[in-house]
PASEBA-1860 file (N, C-alpha, C; in nm, 3 decimals):
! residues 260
1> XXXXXXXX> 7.309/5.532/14.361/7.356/5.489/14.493/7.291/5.576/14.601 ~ 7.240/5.479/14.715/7.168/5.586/14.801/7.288/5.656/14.932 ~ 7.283/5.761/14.948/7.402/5.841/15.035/7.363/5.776/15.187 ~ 7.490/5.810/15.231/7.491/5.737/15.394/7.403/5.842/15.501 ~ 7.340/5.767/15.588/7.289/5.919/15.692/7.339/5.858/15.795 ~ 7.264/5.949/15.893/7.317/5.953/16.063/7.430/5.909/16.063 ~ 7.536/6.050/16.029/7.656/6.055/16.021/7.753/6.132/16.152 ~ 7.807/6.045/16.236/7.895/6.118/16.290/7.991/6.088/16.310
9> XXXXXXXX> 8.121/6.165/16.348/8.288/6.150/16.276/8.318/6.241/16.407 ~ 8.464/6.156/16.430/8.556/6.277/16.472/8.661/6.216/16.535 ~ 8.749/6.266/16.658/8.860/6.232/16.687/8.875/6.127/16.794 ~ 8.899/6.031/16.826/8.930/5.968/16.934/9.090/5.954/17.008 ~ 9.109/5.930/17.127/9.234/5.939/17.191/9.189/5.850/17.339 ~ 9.095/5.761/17.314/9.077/5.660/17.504/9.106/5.732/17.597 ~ 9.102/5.894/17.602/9.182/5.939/17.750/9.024/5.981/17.812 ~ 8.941/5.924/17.764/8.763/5.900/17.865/8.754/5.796/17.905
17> XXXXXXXX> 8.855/5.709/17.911/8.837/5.534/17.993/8.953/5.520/18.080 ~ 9.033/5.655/18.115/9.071/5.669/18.203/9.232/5.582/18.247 ~ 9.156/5.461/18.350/9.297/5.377/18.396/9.247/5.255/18.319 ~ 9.142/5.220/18.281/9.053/5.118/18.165/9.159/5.056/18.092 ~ 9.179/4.959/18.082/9.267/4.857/17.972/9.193/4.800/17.853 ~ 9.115/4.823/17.944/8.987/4.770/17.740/8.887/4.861/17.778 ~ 8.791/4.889/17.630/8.704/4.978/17.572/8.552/4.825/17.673 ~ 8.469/4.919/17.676/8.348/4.842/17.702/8.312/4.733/17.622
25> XXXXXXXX> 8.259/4.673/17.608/8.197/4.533/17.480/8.080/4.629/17.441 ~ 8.037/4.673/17.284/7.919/4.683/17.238/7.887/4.652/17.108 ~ 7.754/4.616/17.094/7.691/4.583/16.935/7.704/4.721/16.845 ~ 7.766/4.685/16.748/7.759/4.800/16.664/7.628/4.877/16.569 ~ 7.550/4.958/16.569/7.440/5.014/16.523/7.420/4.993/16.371 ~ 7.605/5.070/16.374/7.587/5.139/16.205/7.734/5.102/16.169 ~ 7.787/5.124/16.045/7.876/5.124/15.983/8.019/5.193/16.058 ~ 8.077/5.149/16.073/8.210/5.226/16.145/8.312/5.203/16.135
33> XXXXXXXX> 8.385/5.318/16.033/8.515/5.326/15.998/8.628/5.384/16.104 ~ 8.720/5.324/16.108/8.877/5.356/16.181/8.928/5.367/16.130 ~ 9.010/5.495/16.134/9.132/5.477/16.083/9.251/5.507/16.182 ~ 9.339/5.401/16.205/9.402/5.428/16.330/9.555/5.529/16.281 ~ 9.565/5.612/16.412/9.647/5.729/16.405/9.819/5.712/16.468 ~ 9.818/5.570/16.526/9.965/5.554/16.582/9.908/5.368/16.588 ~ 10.046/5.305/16.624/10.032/5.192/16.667/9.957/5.158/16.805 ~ 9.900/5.061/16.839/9.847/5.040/16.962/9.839/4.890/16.982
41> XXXXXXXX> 9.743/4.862/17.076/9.736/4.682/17.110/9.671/4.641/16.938 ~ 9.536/4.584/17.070/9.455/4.485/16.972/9.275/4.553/16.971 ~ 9.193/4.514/16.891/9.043/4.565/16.853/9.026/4.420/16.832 ~ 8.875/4.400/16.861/8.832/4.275/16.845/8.681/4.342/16.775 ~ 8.649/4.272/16.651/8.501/4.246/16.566/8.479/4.137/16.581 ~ 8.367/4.073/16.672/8.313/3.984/16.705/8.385/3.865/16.746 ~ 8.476/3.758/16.709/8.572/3.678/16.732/8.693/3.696/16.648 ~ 8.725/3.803/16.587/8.834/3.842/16.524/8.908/3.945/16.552
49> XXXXXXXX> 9.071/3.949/16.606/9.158/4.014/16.644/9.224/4.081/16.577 ~ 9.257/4.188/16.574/9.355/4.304/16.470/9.423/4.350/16.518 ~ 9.568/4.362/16.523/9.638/4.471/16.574/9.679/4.589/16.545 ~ 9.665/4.645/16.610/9.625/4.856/16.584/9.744/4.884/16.516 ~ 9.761/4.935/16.409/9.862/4.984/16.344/9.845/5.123/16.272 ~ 9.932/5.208/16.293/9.922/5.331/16.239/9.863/5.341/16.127 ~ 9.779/5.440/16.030/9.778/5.426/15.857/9.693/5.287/15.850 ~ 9.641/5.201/15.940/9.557/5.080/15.878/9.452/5.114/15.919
57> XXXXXXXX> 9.287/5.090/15.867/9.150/5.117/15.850/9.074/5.044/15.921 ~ 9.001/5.001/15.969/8.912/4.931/15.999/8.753/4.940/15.958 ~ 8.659/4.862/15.881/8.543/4.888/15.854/8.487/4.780/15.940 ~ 8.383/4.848/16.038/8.293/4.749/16.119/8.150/4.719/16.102 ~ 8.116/4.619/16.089/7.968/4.582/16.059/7.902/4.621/16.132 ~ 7.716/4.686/16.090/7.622/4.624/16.195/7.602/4.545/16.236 ~ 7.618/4.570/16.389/7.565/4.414/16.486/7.715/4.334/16.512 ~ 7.812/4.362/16.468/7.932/4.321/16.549/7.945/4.356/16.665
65> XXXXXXXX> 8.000/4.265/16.745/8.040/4.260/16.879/8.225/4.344/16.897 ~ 8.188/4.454/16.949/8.337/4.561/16.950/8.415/4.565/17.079 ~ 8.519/4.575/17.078/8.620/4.608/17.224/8.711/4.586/17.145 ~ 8.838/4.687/17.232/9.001/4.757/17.192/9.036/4.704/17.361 ~ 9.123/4.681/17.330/9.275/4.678/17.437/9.304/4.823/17.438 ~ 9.322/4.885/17.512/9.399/5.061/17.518/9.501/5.076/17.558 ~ 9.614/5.195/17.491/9.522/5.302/17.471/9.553/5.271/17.314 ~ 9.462/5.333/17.231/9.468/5.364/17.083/9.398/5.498/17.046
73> XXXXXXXX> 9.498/5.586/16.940/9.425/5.695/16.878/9.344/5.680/16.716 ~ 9.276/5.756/16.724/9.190/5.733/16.578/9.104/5.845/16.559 ~ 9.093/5.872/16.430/8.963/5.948/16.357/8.885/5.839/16.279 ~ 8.721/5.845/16.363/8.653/5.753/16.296/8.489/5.812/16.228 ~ 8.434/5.770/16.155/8.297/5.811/16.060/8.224/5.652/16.095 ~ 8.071/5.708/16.147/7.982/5.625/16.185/7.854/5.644/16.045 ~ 7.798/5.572/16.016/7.700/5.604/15.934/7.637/5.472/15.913 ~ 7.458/5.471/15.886/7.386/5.401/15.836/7.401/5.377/15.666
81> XXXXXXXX> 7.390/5.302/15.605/7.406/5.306/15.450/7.321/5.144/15.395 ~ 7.221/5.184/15.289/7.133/5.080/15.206/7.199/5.087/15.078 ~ 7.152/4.997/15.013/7.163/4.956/14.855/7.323/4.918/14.854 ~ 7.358/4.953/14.750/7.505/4.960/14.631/7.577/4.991/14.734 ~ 7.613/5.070/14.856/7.715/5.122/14.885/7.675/5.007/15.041 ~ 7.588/4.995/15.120/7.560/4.885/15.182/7.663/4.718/15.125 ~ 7.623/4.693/15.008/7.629/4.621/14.998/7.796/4.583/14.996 ~ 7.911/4.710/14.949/8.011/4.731/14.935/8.134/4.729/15.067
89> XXXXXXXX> 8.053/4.797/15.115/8.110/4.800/15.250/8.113/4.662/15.342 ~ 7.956/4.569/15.291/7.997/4.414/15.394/8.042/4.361/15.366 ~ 8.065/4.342/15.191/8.167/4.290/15.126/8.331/4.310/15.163 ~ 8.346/4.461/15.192/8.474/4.488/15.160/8.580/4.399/15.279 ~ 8.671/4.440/15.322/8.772/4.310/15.411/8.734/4.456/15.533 ~ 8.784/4.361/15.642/8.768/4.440/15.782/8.846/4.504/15.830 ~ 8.974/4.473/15.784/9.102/4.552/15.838/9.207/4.551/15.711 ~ 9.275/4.628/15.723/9.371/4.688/15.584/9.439/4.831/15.573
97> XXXXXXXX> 9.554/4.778/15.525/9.638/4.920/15.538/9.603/5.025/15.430 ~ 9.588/5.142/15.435/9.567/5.252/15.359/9.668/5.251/15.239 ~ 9.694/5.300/15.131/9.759/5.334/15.005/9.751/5.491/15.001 ~ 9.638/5.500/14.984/9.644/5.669/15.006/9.589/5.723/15.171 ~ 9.692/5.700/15.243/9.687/5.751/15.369/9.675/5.924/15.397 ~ 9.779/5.999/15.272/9.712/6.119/15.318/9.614/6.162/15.294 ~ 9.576/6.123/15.177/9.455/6.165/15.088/9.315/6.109/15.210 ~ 9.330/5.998/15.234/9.247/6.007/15.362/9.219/6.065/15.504
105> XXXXXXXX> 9.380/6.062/15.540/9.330/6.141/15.637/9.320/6.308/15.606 ~ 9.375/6.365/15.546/9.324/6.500/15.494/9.133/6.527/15.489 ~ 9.104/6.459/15.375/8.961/6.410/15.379/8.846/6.417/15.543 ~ 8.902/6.278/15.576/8.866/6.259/15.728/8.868/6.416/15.811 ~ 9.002/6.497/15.812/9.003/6.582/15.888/8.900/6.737/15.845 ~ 8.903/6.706/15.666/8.772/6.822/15.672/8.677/6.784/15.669 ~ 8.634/6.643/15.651/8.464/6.560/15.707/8.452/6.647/15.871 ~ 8.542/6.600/15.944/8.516/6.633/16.073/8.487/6.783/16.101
113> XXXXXXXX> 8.561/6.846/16.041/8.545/7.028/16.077/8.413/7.065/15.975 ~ 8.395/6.999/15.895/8.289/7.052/15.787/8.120/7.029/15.843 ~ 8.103/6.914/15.938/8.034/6.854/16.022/8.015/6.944/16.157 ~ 8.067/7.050/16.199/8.075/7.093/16.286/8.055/7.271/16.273 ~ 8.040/7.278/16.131/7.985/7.436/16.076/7.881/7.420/15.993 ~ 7.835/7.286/15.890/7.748/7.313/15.835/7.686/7.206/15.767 ~ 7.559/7.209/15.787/7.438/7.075/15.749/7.548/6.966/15.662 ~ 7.495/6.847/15.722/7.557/6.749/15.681/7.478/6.735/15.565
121> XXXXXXXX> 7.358/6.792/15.514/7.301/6.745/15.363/7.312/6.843/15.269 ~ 7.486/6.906/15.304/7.513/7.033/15.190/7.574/6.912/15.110 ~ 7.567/6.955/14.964/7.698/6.940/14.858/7.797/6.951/14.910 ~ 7.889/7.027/14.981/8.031/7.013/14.973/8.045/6.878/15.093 ~ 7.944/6.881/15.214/7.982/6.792/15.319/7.999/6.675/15.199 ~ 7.868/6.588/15.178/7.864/6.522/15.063/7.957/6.450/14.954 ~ 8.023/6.544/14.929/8.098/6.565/14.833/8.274/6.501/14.860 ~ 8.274/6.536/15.025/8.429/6.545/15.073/8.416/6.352/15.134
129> XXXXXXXX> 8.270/6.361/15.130/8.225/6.218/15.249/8.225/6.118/15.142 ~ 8.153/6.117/15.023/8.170/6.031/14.881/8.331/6.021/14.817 ~ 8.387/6.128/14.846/8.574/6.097/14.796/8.620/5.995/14.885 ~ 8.573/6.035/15.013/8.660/5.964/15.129/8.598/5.813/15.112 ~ 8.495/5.764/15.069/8.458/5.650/15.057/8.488/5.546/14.968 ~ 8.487/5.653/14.846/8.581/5.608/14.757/8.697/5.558/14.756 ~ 8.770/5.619/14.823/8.908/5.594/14.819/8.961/5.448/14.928 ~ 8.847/5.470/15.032/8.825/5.365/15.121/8.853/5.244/15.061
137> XXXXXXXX> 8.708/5.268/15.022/8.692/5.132/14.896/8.815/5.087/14.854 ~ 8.847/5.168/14.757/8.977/5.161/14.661/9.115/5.016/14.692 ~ 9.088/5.133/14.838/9.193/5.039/14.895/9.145/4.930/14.984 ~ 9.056/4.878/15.007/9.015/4.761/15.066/9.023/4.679/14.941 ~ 8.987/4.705/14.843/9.042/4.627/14.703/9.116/4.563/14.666 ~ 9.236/4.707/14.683/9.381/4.655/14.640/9.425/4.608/14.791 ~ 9.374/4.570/14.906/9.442/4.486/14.990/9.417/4.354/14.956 ~ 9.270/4.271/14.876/9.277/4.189/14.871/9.312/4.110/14.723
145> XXXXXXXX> 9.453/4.199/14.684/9.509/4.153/14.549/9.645/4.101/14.608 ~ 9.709/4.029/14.516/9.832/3.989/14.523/9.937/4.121/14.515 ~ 9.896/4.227/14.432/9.997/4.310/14.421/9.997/4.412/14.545 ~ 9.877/4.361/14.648/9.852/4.494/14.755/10.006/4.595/14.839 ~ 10.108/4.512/14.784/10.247/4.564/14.871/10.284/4.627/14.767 ~ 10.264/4.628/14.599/10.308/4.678/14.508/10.219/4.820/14.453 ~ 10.145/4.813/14.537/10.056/4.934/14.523/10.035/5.029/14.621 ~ 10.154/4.996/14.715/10.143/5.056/14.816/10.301/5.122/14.821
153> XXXXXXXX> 10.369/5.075/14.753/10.462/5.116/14.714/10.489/5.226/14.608 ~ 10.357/5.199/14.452/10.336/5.285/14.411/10.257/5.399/14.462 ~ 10.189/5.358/14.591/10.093/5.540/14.610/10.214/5.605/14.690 ~ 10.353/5.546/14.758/10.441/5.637/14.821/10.533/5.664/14.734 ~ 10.554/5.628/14.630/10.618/5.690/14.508/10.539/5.859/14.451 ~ 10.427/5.806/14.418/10.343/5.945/14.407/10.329/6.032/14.495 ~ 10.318/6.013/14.607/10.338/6.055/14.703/10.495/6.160/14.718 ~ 10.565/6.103/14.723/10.746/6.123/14.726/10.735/6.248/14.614
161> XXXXXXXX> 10.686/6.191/14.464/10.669/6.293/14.344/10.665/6.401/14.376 ~ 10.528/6.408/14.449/10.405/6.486/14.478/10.455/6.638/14.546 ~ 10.561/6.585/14.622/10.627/6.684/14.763/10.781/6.759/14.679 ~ 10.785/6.664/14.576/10.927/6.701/14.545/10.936/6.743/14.410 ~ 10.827/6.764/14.357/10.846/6.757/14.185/10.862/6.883/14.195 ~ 10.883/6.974/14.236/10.975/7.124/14.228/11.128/7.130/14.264 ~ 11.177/7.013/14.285/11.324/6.933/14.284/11.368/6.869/14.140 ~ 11.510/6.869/14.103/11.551/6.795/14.059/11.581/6.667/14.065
169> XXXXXXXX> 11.470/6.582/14.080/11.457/6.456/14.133/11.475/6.332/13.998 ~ 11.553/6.256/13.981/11.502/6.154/13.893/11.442/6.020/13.936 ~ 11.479/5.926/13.847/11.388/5.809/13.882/11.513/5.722/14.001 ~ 11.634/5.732/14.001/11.750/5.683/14.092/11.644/5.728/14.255 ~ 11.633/5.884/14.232/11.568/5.955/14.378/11.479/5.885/14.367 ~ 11.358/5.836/14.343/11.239/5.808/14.350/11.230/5.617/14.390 ~ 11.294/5.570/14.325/11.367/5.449/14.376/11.384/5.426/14.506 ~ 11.466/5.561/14.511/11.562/5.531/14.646/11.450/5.549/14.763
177> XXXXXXXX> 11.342/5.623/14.750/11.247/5.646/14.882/11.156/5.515/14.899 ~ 11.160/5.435/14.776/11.090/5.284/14.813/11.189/5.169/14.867 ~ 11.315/5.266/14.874/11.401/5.091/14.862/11.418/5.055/14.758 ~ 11.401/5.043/14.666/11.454/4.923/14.525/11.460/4.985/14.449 ~ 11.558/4.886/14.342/11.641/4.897/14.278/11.576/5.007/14.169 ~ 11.621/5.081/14.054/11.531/5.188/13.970/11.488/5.082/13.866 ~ 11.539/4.963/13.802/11.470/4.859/13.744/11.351/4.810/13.776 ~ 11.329/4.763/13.867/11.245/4.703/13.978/11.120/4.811/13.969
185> XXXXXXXX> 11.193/4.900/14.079/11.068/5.036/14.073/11.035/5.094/13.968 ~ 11.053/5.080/13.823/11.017/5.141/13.730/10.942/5.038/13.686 ~ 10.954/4.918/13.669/10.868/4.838/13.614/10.782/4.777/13.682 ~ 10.754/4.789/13.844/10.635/4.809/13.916/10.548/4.938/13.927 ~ 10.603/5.054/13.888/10.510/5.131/13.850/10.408/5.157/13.754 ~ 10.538/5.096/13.595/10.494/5.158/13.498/10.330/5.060/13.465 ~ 10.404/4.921/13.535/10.233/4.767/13.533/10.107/4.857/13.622 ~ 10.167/4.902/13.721/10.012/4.926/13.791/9.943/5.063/13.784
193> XXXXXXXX> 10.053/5.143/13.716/9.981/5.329/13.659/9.943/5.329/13.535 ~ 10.049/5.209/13.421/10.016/5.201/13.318/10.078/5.327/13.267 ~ 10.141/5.367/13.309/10.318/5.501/13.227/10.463/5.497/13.333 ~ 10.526/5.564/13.271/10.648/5.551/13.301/10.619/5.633/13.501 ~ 10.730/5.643/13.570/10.743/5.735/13.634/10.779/5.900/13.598 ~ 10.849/5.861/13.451/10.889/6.002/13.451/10.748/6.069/13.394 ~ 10.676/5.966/13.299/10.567/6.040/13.245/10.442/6.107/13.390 ~ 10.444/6.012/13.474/10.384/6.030/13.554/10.403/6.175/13.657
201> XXXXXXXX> 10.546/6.210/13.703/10.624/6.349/13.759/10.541/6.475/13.643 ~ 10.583/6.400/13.496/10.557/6.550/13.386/10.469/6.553/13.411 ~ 10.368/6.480/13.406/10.191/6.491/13.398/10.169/6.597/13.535 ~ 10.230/6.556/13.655/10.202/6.654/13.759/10.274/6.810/13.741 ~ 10.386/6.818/13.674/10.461/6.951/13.714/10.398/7.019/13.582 ~ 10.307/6.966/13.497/10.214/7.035/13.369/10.140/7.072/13.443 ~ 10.050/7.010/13.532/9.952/7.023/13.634/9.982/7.181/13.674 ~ 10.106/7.134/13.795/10.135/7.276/13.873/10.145/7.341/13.731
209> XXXXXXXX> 10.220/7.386/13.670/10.257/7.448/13.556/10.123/7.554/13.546 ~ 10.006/7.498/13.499/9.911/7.512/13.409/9.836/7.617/13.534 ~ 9.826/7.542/13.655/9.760/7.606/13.799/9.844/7.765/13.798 ~ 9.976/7.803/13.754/10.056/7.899/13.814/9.965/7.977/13.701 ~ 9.997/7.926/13.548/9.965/8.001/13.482/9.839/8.085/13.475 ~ 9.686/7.995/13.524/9.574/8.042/13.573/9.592/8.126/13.629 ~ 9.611/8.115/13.776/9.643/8.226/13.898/9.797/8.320/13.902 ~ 9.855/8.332/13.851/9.974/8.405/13.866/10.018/8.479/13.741
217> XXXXXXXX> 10.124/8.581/13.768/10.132/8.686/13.643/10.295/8.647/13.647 ~ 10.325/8.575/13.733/10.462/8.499/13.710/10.546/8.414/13.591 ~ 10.663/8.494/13.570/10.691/8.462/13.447/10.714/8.280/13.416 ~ 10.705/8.326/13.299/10.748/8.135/13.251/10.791/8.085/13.297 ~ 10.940/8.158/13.281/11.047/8.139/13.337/11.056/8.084/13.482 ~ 11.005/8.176/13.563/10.988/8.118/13.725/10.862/8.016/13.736 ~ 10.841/7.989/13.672/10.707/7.896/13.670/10.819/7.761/13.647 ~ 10.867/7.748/13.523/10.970/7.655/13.496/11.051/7.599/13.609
225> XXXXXXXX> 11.086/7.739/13.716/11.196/7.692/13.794/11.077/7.558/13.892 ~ 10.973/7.678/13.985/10.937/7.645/14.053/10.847/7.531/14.026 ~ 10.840/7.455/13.925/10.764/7.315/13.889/10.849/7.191/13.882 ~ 11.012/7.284/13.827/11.114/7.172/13.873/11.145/7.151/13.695 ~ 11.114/7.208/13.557/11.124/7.173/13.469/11.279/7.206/13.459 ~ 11.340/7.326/13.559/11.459/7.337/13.519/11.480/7.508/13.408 ~ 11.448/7.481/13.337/11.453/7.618/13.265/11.345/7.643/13.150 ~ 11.303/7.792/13.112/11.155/7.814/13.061/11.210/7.737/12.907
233> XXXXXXXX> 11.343/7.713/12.828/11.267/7.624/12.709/11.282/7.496/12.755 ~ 11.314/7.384/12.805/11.288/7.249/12.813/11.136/7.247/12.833 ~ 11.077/7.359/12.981/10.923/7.390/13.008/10.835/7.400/12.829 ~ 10.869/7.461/12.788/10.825/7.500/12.646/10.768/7.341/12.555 ~ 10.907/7.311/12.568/10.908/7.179/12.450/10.852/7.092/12.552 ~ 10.828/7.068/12.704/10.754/6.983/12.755/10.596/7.033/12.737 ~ 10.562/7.108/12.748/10.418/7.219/12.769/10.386/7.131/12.645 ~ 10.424/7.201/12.528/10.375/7.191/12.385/10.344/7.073/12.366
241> XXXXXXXX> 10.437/6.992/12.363/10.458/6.802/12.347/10.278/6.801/12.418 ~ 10.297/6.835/12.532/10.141/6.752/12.609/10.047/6.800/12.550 ~ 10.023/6.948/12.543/9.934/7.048/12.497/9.907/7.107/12.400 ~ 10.006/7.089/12.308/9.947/7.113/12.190/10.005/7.269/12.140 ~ 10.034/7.354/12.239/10.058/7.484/12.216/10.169/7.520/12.379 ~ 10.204/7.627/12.341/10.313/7.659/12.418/10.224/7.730/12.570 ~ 10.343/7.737/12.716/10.266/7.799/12.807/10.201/7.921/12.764 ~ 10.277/8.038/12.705/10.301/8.137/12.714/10.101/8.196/12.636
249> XXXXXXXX> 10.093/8.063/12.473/9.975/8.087/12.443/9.833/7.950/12.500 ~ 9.897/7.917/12.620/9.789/7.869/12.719/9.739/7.952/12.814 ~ 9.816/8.061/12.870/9.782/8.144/12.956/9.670/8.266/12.843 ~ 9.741/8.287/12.748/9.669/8.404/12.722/9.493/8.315/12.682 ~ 9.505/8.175/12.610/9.394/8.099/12.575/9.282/8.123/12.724 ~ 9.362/8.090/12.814/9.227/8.062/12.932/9.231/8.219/12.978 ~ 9.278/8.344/12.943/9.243/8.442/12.982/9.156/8.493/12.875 ~ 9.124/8.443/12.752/9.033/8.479/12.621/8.914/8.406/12.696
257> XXXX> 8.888/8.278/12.745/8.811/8.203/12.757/8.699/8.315/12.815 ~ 8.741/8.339/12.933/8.624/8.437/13.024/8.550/8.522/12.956 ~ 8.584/8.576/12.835/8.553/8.673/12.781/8.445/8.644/12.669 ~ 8.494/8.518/12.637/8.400/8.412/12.507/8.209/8.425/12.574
END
């Protein structure tokens, strides 16, 4: 796949158009992503109307005809792009709500600062600009599926996990932050992750788990608390079950490793 150039990104807020009710009319150059930051009017791509909604994307063609109603805020990425990833982007739909909204805008916000200290043809710029595209993608995808409300439901479930899995949270809590019922939400998760929710929480608090154990001289025990397993043996018999061996000889394993 050939990488995107003449790349530039950053913050918008219309407070340069002043008392202006609409943005100027112009042809678009290059590729140009929105992602809008609050609700607002309307954006027009050539004879097609969108209304500005917080968390929803916009991908604009070359050579579309552009103007916004104001005011609207946004962080947006301009770029030229050929081949495979060209071809992806004219394909993809024009407007659509995000799934992984933080994961993008996080992304977006170190594209922008990373762009502003160091060559846009490093590896890491690269690197943060290919995730963010990805994920773009991703979800222009799953907007044009039938399940696009059911997958948007599952990335704020993970999401919800994500913030809380150092809580005693079950699947009732996790339910309850989508609205529906724990029947319902368990068996719309388990179709579109392909595991349970609970398997899905363990898989992350092994995650943290495994991260403390790397970096920290913190006991099991508080490792247990602070992942949310509750206490260092349930942690134990969960660790082992996934891994094969207990925390206690995972920590000392990846501290042998360095030495190998």
């Amino acid at each position: 796949m050939l990488l995107p150039e003449n790349i530039t990104c950053g913050y918008w807020n219309c407070s340069e158009f002043d008392t202006l009710t609409h943005s100027p009319k112009r042809i678009t150059a290059k590729f140009e992503i929105e992602y809008y930051l609050s609700n607002g009017q309307t954006t027009m791509a050539d004879d097609k109307a969108y209304q500005i909604r917080a968390d929803h994307i916009q991908i604009a063609k070359p050579g579309q005809v552009r103007h916004s109603i104001l005011p609207f805020t946004t962080m947006f990425l301009k770029f030229t792009a050929e081949g495979a990833l060209c071809d992806e982007l004219m394909n993809a739909p024009e407007y659509f709500k995000a799934c992984h909204a933080p994961e993008i805008k996080a992304l977006l916000k170190e594209i922008i600062l990373l762009q502003e200290t160091i060559s846009q043809n490093s590896l890491q710029f690269y690197s943060k600009l290919l995730a963010l595209l990805s994920l773009i993608l991703e979800d222009s995808r799953i907007s044009q599926t039938q399940n696009a409300r059911d997958y948007q439901i599952v990335a704020d479930a993970q999401a919800y996990m994500t913030q809380h899995f150092s809580e005693n949270i079950h699947l009732n809590d996790i339910a309850a932050s989508a609205n529906l019922s724990p029947t319902y939400f368990h068996n719309i998760f388990s179709t579109l992750c392909g595991m349970s929710p609970h398997a899905y929480l363990t898989d992350y608090r092994i995650k943290k788990a495994k991260e403390m154990l790397w970096h920290s001289e913190n006991s099991i025990c508080c490792i247990a608390e602070a992942c949310g397993f509750g206490c260092q043996q349930y942690m134990n018999q969960v660790f082992k079950k996934n891994m094969g061996i207990a925390p206690g000889q995972y920590r000392k394993q990846m501290k042998q490793n360095y030495l190998l």
